[in-house]
Backbone as JSON, one array per atom type, in Angstrom:
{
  "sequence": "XXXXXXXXXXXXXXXXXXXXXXXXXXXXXXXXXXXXXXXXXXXXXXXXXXXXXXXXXXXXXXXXXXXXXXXXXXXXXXXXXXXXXXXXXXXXXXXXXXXXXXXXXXXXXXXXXXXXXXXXXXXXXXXXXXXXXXXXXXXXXXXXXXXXXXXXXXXXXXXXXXXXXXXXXXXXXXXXXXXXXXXXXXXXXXXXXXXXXXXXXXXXXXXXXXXXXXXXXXXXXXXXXXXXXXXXXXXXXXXXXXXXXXXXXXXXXXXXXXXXXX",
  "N": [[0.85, -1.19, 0.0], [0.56, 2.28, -0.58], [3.19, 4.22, 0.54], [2.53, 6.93, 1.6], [0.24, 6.83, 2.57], [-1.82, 7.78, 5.79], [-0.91, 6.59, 8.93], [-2.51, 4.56, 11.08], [-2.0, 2.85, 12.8], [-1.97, 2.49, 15.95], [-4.45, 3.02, 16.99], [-5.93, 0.63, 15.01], [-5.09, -1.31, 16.87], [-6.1, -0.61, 19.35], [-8.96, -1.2, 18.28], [-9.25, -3.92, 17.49], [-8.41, -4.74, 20.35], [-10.97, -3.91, 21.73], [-12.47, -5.16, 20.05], [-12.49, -7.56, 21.07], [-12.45, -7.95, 23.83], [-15.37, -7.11, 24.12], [-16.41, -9.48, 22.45], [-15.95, -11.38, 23.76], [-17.9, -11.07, 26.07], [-19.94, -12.27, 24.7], [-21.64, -15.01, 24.71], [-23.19, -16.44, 23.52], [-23.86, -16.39, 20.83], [-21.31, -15.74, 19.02], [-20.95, -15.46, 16.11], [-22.34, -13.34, 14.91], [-20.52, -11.06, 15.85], [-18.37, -11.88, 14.68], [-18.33, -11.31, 12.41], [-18.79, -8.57, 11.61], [-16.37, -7.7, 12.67], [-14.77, -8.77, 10.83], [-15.92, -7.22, 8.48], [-14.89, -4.46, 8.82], [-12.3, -4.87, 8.84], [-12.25, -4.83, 6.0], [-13.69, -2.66, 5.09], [-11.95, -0.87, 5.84], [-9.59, -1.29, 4.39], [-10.58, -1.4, 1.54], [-11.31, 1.64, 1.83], [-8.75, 2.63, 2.1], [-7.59, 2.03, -0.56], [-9.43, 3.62, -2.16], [-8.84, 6.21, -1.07], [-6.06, 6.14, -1.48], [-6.05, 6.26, -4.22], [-7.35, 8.72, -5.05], [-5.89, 10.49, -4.36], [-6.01, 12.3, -1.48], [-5.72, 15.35, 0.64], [-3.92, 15.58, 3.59], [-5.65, 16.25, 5.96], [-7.78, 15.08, 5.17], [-7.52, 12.81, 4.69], [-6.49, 10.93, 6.4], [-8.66, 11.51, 8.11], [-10.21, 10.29, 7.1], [-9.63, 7.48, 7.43], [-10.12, 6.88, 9.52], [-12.54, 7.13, 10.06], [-13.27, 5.28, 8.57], [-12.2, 3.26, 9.97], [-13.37, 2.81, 12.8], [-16.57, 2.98, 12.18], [-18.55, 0.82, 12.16], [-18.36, 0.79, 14.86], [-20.2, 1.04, 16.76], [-21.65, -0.95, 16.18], [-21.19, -3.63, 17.7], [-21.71, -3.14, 20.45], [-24.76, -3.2, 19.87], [-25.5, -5.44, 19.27], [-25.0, -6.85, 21.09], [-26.82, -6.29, 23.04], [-29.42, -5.83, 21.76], [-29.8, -7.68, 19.96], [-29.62, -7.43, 17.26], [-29.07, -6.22, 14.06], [-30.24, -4.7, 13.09], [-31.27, -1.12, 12.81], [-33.73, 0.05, 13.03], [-35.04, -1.36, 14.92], [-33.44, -0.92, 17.04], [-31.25, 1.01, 17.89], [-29.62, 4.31, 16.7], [-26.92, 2.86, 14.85], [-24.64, 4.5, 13.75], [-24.47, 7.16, 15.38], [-24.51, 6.03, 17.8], [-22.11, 4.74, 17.86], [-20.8, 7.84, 17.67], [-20.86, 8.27, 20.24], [-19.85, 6.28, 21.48], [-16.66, 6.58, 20.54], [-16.77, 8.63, 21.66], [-16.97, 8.62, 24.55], [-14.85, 6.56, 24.98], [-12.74, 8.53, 24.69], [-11.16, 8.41, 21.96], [-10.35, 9.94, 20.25], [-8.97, 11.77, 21.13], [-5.98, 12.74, 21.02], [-6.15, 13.49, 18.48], [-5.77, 16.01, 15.82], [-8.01, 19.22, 15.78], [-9.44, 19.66, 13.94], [-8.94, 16.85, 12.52], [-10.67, 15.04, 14.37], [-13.44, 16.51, 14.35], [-14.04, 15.76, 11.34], [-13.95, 12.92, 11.54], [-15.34, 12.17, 13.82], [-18.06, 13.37, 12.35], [-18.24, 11.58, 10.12], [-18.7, 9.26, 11.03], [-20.99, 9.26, 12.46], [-22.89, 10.01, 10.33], [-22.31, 8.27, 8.1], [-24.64, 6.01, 7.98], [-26.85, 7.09, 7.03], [-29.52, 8.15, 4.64], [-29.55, 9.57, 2.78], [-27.16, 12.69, 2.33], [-26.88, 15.7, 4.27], [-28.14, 18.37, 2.87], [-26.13, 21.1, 1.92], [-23.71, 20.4, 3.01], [-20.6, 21.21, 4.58], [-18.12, 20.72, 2.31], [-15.31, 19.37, 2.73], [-16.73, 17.73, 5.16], [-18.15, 16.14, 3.89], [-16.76, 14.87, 1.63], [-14.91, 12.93, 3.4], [-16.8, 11.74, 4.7], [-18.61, 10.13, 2.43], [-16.65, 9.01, 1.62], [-16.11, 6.98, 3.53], [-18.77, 5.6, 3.23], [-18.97, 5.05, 0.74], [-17.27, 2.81, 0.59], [-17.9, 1.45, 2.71], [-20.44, 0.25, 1.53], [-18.99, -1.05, -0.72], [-18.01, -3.22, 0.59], [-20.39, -4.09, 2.12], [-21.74, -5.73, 0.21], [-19.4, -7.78, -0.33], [-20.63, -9.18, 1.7], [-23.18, -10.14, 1.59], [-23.31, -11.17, -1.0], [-21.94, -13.17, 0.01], [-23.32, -14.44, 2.44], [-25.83, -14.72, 1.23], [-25.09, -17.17, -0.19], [-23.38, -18.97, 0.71], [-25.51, -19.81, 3.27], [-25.11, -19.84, 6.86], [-25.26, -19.63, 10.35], [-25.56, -17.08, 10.9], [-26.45, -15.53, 9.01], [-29.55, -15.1, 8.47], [-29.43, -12.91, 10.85], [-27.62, -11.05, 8.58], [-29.62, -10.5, 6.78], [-31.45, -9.12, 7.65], [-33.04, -9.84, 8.82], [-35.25, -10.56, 7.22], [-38.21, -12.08, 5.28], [-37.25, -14.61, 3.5], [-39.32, -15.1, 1.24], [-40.64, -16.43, -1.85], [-42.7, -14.46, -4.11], [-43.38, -12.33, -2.94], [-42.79, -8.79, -2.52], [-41.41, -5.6, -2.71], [-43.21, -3.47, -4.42], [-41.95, -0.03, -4.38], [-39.61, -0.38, -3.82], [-38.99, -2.01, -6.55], [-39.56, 0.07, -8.34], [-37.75, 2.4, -7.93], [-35.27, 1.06, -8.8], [-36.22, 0.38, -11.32], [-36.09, 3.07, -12.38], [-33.6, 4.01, -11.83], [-32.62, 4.75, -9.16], [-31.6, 4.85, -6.47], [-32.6, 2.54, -3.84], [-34.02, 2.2, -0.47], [-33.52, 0.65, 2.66], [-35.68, 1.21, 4.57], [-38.16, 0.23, 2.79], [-37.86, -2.57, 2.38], [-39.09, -5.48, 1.96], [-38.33, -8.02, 2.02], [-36.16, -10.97, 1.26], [-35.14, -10.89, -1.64], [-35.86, -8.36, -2.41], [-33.89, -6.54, -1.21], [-31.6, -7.93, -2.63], [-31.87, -6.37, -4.91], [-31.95, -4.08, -4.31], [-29.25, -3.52, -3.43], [-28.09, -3.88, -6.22], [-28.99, -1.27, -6.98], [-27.01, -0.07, -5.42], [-24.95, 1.4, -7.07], [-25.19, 3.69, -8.1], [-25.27, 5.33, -6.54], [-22.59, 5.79, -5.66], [-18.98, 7.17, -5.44], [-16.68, 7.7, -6.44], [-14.71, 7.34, -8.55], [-12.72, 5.24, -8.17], [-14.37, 4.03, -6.58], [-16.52, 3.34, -8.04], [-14.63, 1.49, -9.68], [-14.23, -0.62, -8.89], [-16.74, -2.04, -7.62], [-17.53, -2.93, -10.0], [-15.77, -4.63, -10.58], [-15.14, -6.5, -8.84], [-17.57, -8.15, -8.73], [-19.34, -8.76, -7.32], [-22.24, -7.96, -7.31], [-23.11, -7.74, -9.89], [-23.32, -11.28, -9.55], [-25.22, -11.23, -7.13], [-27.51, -10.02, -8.43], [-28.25, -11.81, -10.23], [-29.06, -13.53, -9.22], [-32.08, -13.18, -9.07], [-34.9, -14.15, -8.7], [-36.64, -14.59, -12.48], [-39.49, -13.9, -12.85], [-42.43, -12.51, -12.82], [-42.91, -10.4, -11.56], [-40.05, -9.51, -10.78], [-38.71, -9.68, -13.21], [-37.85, -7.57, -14.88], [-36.8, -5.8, -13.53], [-34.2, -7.19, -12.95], [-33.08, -7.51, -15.15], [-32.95, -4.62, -16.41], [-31.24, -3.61, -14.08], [-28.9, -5.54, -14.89], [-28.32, -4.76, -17.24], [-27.27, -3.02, -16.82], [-25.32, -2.75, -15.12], [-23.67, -4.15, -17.3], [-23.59, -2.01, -19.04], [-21.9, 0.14, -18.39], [-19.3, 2.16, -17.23], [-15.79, 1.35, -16.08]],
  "CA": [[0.0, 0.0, 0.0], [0.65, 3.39, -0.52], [3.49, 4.76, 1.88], [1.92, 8.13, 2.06], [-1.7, 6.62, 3.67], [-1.69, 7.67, 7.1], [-0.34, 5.56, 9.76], [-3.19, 4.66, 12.2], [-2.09, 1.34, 13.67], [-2.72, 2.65, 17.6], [-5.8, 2.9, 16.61], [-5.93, -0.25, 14.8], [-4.75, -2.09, 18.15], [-7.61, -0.68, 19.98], [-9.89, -1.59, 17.59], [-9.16, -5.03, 17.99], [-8.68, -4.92, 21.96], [-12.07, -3.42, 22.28], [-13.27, -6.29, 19.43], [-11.64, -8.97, 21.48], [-13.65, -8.04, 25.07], [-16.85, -7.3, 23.17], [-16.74, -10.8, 21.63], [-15.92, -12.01, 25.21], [-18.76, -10.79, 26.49], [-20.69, -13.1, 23.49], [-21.55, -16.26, 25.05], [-24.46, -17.17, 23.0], [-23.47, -16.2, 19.38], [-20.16, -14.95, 18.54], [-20.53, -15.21, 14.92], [-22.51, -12.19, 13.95], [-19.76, -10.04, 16.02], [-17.08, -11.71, 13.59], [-18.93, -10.59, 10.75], [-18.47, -7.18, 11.57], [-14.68, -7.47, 12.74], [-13.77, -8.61, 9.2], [-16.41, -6.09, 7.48], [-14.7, -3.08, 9.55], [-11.55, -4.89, 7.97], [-12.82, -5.08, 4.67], [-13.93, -1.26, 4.93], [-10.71, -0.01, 5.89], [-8.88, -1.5, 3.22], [-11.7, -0.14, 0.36], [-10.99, 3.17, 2.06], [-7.13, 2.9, 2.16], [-7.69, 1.99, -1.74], [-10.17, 5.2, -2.44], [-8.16, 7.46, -0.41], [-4.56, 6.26, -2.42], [-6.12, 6.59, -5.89], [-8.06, 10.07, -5.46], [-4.89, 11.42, -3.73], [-6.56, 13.3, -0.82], [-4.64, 16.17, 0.91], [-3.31, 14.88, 4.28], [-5.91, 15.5, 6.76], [-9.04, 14.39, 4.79], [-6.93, 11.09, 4.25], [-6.85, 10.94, 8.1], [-10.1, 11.59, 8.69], [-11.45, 9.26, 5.8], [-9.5, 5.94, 7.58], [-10.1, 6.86, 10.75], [-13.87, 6.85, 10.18], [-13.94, 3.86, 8.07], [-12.29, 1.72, 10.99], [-14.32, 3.13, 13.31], [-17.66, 3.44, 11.52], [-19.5, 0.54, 13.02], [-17.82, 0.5, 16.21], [-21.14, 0.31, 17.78], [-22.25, -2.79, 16.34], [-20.79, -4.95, 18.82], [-22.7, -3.52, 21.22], [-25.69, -2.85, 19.82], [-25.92, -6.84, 18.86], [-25.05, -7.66, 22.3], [-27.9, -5.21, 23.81], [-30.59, -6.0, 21.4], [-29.41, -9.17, 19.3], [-30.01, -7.3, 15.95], [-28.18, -5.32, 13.72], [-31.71, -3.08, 12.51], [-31.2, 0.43, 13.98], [-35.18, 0.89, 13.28], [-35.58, -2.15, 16.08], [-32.58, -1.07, 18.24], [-30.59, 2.11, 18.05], [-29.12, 4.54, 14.99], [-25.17, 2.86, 15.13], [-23.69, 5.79, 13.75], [-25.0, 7.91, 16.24], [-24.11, 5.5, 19.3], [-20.75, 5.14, 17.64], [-20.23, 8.93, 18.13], [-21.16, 8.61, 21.62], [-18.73, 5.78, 22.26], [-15.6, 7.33, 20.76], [-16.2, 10.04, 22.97], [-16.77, 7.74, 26.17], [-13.56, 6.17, 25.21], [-11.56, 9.21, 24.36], [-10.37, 7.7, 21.08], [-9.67, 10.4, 18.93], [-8.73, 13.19, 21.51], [-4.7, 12.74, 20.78], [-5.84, 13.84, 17.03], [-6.33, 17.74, 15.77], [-9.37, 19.31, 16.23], [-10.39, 18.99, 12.65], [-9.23, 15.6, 12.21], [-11.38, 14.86, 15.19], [-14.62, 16.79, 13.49], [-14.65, 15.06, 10.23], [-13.99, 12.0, 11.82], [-16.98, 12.08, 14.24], [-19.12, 13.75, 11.45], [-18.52, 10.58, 9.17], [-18.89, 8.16, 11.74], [-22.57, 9.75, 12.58], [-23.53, 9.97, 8.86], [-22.2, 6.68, 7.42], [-25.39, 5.26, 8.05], [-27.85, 7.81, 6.52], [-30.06, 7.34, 3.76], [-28.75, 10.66, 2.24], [-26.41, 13.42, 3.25], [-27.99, 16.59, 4.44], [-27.68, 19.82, 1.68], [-25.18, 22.21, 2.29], [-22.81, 19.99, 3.91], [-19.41, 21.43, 3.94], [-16.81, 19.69, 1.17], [-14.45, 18.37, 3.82], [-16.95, 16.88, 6.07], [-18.98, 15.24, 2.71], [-15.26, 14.08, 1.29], [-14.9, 12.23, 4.49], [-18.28, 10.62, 4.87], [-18.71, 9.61, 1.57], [-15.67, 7.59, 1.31], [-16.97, 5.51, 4.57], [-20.16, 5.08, 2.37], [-19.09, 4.3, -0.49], [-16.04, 1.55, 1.34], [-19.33, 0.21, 3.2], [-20.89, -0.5, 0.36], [-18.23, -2.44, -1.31], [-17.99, -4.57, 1.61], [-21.59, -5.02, 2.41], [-21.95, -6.53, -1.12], [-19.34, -8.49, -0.35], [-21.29, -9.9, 2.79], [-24.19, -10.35, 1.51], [-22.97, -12.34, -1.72], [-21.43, -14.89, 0.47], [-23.97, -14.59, 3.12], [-26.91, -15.88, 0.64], [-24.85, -18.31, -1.46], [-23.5, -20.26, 1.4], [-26.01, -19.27, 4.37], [-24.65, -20.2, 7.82], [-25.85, -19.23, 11.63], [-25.32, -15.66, 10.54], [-27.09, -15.34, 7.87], [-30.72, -14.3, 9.17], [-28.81, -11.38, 11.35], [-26.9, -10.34, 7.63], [-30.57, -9.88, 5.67], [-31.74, -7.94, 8.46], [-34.11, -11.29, 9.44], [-36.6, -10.36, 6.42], [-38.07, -13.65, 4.84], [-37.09, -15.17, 1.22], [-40.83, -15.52, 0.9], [-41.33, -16.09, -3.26], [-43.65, -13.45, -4.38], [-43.06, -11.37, -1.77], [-41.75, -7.61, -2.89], [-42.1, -4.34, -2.84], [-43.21, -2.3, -5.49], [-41.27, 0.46, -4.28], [-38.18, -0.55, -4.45], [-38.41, -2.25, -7.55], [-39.84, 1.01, -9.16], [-36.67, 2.78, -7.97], [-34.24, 0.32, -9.76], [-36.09, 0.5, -12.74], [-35.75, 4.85, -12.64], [-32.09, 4.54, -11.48], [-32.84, 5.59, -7.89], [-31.18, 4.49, -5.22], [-33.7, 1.9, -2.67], [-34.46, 2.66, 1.06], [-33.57, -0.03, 3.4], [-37.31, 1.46, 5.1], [-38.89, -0.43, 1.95], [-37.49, -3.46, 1.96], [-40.14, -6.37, 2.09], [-38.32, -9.44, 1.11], [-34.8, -11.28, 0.61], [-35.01, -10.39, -3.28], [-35.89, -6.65, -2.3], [-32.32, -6.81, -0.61], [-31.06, -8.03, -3.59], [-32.6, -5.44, -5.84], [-31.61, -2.56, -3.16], [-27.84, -3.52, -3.31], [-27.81, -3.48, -7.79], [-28.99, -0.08, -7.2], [-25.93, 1.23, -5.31], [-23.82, 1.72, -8.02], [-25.86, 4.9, -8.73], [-24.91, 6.24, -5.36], [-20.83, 5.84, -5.52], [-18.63, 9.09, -5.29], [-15.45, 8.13, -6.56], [-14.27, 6.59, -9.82], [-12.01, 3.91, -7.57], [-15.52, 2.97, -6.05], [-16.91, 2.37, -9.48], [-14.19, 0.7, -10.56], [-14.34, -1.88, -7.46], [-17.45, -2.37, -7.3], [-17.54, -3.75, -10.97], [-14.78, -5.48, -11.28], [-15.65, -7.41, -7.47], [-18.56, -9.02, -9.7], [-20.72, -9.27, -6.39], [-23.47, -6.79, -7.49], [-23.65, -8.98, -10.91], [-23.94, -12.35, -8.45], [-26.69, -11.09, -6.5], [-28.76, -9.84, -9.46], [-28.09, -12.84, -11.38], [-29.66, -14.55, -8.58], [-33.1, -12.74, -8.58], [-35.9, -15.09, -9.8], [-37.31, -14.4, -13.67], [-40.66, -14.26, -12.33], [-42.93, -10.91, -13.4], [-41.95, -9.72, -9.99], [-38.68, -9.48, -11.1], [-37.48, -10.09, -14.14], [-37.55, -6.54, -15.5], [-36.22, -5.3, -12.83], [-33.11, -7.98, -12.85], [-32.9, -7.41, -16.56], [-32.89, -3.33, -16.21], [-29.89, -3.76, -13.54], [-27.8, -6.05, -15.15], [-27.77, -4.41, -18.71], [-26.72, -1.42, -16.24], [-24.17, -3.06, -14.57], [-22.92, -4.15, -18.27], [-22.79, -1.2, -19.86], [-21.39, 0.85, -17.11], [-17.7, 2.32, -17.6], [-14.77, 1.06, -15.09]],
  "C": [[0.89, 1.24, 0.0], [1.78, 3.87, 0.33], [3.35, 5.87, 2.5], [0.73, 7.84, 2.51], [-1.08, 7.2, 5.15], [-1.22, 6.73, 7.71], [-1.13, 5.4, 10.88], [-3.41, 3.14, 12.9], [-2.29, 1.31, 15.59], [-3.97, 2.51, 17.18], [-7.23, 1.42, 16.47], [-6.11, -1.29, 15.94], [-6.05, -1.83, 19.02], [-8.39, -1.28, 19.86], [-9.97, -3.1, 17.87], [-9.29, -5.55, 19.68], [-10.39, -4.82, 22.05], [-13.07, -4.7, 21.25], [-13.42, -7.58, 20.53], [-12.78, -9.08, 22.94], [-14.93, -7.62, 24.98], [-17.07, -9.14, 22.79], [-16.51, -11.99, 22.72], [-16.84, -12.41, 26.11], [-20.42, -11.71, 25.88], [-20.74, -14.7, 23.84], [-22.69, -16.88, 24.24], [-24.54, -17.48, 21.38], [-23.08, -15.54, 18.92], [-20.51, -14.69, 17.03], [-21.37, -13.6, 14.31], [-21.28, -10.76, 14.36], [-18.47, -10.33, 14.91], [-17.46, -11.1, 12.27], [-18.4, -9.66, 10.76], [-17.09, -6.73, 11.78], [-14.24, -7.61, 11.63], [-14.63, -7.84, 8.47], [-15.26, -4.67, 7.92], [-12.76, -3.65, 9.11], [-11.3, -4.85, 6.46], [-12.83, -3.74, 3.77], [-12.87, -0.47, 5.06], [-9.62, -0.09, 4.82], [-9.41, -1.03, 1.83], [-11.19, 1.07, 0.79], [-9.76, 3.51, 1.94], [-7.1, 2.55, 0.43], [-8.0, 3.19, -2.27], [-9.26, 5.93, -2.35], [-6.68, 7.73, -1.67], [-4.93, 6.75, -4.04], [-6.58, 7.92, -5.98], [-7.07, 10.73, -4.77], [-5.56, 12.88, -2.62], [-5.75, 13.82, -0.35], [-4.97, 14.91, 2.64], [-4.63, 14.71, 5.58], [-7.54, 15.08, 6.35], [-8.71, 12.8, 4.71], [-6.74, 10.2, 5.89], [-7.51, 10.44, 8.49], [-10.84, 10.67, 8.05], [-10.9, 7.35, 6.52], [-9.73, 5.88, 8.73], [-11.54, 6.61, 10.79], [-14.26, 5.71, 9.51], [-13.31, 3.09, 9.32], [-13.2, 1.78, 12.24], [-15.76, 3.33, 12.91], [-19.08, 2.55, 11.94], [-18.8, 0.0, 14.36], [-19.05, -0.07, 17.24], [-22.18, -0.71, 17.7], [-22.23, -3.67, 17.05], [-21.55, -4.96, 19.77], [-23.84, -3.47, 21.31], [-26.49, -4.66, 19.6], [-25.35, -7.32, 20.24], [-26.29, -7.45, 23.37], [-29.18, -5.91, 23.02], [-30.96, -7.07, 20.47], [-30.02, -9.01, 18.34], [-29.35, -6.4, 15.59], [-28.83, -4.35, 13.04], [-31.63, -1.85, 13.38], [-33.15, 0.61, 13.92], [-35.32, -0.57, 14.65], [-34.5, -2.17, 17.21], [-32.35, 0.65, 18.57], [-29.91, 2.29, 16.14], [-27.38, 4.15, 15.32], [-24.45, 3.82, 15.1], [-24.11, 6.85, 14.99], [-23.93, 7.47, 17.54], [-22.63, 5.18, 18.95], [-20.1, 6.19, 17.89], [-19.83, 8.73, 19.39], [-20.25, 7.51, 21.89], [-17.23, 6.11, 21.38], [-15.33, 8.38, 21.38], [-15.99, 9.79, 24.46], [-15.25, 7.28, 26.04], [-12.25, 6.96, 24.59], [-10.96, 9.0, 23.5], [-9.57, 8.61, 20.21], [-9.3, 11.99, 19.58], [-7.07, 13.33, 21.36], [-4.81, 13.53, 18.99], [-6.26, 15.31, 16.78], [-7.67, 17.52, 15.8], [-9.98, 19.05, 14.53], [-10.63, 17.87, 11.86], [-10.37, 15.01, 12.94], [-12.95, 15.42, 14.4], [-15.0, 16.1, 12.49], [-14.37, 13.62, 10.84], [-15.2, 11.52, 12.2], [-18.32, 12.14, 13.09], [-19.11, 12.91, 10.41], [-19.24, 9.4, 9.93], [-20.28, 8.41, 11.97], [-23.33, 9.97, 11.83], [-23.22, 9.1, 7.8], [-23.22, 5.98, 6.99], [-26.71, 5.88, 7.48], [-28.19, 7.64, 5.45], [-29.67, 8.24, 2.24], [-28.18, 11.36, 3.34], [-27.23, 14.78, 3.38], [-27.32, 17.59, 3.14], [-26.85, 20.48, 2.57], [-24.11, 21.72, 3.36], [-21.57, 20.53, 3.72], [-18.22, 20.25, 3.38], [-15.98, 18.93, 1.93], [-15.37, 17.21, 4.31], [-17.44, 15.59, 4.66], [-17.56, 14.31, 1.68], [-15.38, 12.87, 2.3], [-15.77, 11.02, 4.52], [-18.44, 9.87, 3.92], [-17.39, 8.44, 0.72], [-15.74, 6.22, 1.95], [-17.99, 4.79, 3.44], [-20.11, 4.07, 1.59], [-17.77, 2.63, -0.14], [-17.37, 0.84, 1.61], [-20.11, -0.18, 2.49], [-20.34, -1.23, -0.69], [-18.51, -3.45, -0.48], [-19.11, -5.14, 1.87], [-22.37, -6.1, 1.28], [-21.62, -7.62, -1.1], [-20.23, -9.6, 0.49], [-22.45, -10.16, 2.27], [-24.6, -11.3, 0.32], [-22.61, -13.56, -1.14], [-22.59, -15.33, 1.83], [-25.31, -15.16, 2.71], [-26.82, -16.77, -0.4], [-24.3, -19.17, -0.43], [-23.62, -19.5, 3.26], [-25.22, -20.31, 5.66], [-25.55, -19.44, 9.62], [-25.92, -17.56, 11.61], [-26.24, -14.86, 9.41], [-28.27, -14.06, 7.8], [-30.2, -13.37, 9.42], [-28.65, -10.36, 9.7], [-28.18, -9.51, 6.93], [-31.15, -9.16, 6.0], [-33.19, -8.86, 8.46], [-35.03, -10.87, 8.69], [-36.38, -11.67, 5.82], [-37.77, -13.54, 3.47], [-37.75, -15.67, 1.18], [-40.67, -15.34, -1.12], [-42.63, -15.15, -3.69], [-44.04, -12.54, -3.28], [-42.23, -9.76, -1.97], [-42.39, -6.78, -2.86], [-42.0, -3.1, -3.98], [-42.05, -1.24, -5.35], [-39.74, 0.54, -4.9], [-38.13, -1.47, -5.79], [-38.91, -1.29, -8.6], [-38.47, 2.23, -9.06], [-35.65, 2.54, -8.78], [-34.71, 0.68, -11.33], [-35.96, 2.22, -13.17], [-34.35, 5.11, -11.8], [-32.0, 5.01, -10.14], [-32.37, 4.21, -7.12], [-32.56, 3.81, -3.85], [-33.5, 2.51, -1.44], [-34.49, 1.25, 1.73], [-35.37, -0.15, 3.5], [-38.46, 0.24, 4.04], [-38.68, -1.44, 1.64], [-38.48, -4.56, 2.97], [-39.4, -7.98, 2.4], [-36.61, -9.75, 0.76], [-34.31, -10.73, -0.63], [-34.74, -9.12, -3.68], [-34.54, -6.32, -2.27], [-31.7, -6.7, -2.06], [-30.84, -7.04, -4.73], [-31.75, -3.72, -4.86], [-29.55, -2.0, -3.5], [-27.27, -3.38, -4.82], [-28.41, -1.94, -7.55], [-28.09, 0.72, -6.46], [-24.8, 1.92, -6.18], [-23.84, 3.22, -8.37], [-25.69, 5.63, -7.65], [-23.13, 6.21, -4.91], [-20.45, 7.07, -5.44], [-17.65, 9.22, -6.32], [-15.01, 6.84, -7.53], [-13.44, 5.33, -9.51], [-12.79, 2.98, -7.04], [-15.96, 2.19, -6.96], [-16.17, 1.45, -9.94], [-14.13, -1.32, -9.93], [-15.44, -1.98, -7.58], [-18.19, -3.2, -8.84], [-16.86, -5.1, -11.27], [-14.72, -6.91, -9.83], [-16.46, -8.4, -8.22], [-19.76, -9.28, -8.46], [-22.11, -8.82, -6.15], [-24.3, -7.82, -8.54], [-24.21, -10.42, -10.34], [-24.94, -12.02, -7.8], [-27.58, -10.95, -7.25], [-29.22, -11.06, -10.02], [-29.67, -14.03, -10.56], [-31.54, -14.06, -8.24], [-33.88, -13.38, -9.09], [-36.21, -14.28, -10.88], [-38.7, -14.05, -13.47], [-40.85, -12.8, -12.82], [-42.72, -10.52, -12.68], [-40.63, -8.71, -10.39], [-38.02, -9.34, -11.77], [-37.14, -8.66, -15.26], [-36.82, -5.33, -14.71], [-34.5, -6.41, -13.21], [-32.62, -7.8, -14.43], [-31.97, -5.85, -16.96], [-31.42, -3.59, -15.66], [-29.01, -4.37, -14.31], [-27.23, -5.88, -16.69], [-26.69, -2.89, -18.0], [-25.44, -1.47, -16.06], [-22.91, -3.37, -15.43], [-22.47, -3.29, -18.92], [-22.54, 0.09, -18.94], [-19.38, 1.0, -17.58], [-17.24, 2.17, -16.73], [-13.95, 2.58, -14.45]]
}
């Protein structure tokens, strides 16, 4: 990698300590906390990719890895508290992520403006949009988390419904893979290029359908180019039944996904 990325292996070390007695604390079912230890590895490495190819100045490049390793920090405990990883049936993560890097002092050794865009990604990672008039720094920042967490959750969610395991349920956000089961909504989005809404998601397939429409919400020409060349957008579509439900929707996406530039 890069030898101009930042250097945030204290950090790193934490991250892990604080994984390690979180997952301690997991006597009933460790595996959805590993999920998230190797997504929150997954995401940092997408972001240490982004960051090297769009050459950010020094402390947006900071602030952009510091919030992807931190970004769902408070997954761990939000799936130990409420044994789901749905913020509409628990808590908003990014949010309670703020609130525990500030309980644990994490990022008070760093300037004050690395510290700002840090927080202010980590608390808008998870939003469905960004608000208007955000200033350029903080929206740099955030949107590199975003678009990192959406490589990775692709990947998770390709291998999470091609070979399901005890984890699984948690990953789809426990909605059923009922056949004929969907929601208009979101498959009227896909077919007008719009970006889905978690909020509308009915149905395993929906999922499916939700995740071929992020492509249309990327930032950064290193995202696009990853998130093609991964192939796990194409795998999920591929996999959407033919059915009238579906199949113009799965059709729509995957001519998209073809003729789409790298």
């Amino acid at each position: 990698m890069n030898a101009a990325l930042p250097d945030i292996r204290p950090h790193e070390e934490w991250f892990r300590a604080y994984v390690a007695a979180e997952r301690a604390g997991e006597r009933e079912n460790p595996a959805p906390l590993d999920l998230k230890d190797l997504h929150t590895a997954k995401v940092l490495a997408h972001a240490r990719a982004i960051v090297a190819e769009e050459a950010f100045a020094p402390t947006e490049a900071r602030a952009a890895l510091l919030a992807a390793l931190y970004h769902d920090v408070a997954r761990f405990e939000q799936y130990r508290r409420f044994r789901t990883f749905r913020d509409a049936e628990s808590c908003n993560h990014g949010q309670w992520g703020v609130r525990i890097l500030k309980r644990e002092k994490r990022l008070d050794t760093e300037a004050p403006a690395i510290r700002r865009l840090t927080l202010a990604a980590v608390g808008m990672h998870n939003r469905y949009a960004l608000p208007a008039g955000l200033p350029d720094a903080f929206r740099l920042v955030t949107c590199v988390v975003r678009d990192a967490d959406k490589l990775d959750i692709l990947r998770v969610m390709d291998e999470s419904l091609h070979h399901p395991d005890a984890a699984t349920r948690t990953a789809v956000l426990s909605l059923p893979d009922t056949p004929g089961l969907f929601s208009p909504r979101v498959r009227d989005d896909a077919l007008c290029n719009r970006v889905a809404s978690y909020a509308d998601l009915r149905s395993v397939n929906d999922f499916r359908v939700l995740l071929g429409t992020w492509f249309g919400d990327l930032h950064f020409a290193a995202s696009r180019r990853r998130f093609l060349a991964e192939g796990h957008a194409r795998h999920l579509v591929e996999t959407l039944p033919e059915d009238d439900a579906y199949a113009a929707v799965r059709t729509h996406l995957l001519n998209r996904l073809d003729n789409s530039p790298c």
